[in-house]
C-alpha positions as CSV (number, residue, x, y, z in Angstrom):
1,X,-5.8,-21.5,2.4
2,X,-8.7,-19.3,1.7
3,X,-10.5,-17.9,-0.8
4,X,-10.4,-14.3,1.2
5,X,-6.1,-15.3,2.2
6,X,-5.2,-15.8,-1.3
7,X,-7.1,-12.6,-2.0
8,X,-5.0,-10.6,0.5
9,X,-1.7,-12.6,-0.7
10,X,-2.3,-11.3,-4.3
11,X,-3.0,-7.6,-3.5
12,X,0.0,-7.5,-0.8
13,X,2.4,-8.7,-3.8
14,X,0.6,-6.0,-6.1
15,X,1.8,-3.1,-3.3
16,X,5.6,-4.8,-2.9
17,X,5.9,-4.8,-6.9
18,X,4.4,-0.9,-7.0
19,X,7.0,-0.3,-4.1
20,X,10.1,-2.3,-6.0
21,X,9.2,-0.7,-9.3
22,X,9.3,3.0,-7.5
23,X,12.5,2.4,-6.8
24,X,14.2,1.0,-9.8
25,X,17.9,-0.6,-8.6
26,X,18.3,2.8,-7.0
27,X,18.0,3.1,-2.8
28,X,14.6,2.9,-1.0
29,X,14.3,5.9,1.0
30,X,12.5,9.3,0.2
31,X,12.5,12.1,1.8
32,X,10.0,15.7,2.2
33,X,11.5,18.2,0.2
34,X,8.4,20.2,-1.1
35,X,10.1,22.6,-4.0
36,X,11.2,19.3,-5.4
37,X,8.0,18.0,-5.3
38,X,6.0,20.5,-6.8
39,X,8.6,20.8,-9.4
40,X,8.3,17.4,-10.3
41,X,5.1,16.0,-8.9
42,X,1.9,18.2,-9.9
43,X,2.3,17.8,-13.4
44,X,1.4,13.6,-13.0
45,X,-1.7,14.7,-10.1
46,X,-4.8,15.4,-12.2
47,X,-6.5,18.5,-10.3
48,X,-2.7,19.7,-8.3
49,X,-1.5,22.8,-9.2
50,X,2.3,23.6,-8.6
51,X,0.7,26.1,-5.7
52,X,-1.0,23.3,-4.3
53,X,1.2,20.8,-3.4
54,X,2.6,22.1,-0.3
55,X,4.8,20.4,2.5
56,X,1.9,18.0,4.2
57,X,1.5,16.4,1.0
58,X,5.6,16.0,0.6
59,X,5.4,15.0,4.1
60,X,2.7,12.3,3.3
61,X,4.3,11.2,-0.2
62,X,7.4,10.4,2.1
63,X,6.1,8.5,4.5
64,X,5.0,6.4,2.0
65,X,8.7,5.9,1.2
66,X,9.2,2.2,-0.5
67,X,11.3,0.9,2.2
68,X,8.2,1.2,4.2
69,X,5.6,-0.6,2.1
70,X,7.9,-3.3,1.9
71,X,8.8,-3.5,5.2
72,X,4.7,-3.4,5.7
73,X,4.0,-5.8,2.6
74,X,6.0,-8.4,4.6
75,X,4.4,-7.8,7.8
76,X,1.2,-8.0,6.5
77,X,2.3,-11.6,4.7
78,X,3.0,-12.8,7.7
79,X,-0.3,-12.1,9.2
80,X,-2.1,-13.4,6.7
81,X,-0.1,-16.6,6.4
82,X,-0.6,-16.9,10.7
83,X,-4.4,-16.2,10.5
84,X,-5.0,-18.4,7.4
85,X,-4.9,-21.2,9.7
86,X,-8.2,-22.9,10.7
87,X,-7.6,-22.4,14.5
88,X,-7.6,-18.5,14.0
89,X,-10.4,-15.9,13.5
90,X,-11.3,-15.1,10.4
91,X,-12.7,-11.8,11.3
92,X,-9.0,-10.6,10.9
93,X,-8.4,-11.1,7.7
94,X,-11.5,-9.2,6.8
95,X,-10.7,-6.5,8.0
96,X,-6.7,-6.7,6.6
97,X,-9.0,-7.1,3.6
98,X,-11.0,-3.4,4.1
99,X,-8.5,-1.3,2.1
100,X,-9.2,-3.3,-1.3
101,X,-13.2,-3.3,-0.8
102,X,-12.7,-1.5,-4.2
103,X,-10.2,-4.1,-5.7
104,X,-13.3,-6.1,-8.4
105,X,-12.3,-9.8,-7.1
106,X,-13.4,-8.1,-2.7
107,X,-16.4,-9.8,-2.0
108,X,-18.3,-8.5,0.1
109,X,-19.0,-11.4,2.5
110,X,-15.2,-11.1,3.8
111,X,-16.9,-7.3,4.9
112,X,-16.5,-7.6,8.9
């Protein structure tokens, strides 16, 4: 396995822990209600006001929901597990890599 596979293995099981932890032992699935977000949400976004957080970003939170980044996490595993082998592009895996070009350990030879 690679360098940049192992790389994307450990930031895929970064999101599905963020995702578990969200969720506690309760039931993964969220849904937009924007009172109860601005009631409980703009106080832990620096820069939100209460008036500010209005139904696209409830709308956006949800879709975010934990069943669905671990759903994704998963695919994404997969992927990554099919493309790690030596008969496959490469190329791919860069670019699975793009969203954690900030992560420190992204190096920017795996940039497509």
């Amino acid at each position: 396995m690679t360098d940049l596979a192992e790389f994307l293995l450990a930031r895929i099981a970064e999101d599905e822990t963020g995702a578990r932890q969200a969720v506690g032992d309760g039931p993964a699935s969220w849904t937009a209600r924007p009172y109860w977000f601005t009631a409980s949400l703009s106080a832990d976004i620096p820069g939100v006001t209460t008036d500010e957080l209005h139904l696209d970003h409830a709308q956006h939170i949800a879709r975010w929901d934990p069943a669905r980044v671990l759903a994704e996490c998963e695919a994404k595993r997969r992927v990554v597990m099919f493309m790690s082998d030596e008969y496959h592009e490469p190329e791919v895996l860069g670019l699975l890599a793009l969203p954690y070009a900030d992560h420190p350990d992204y190096r920017e030879e795996w940039r497509p």
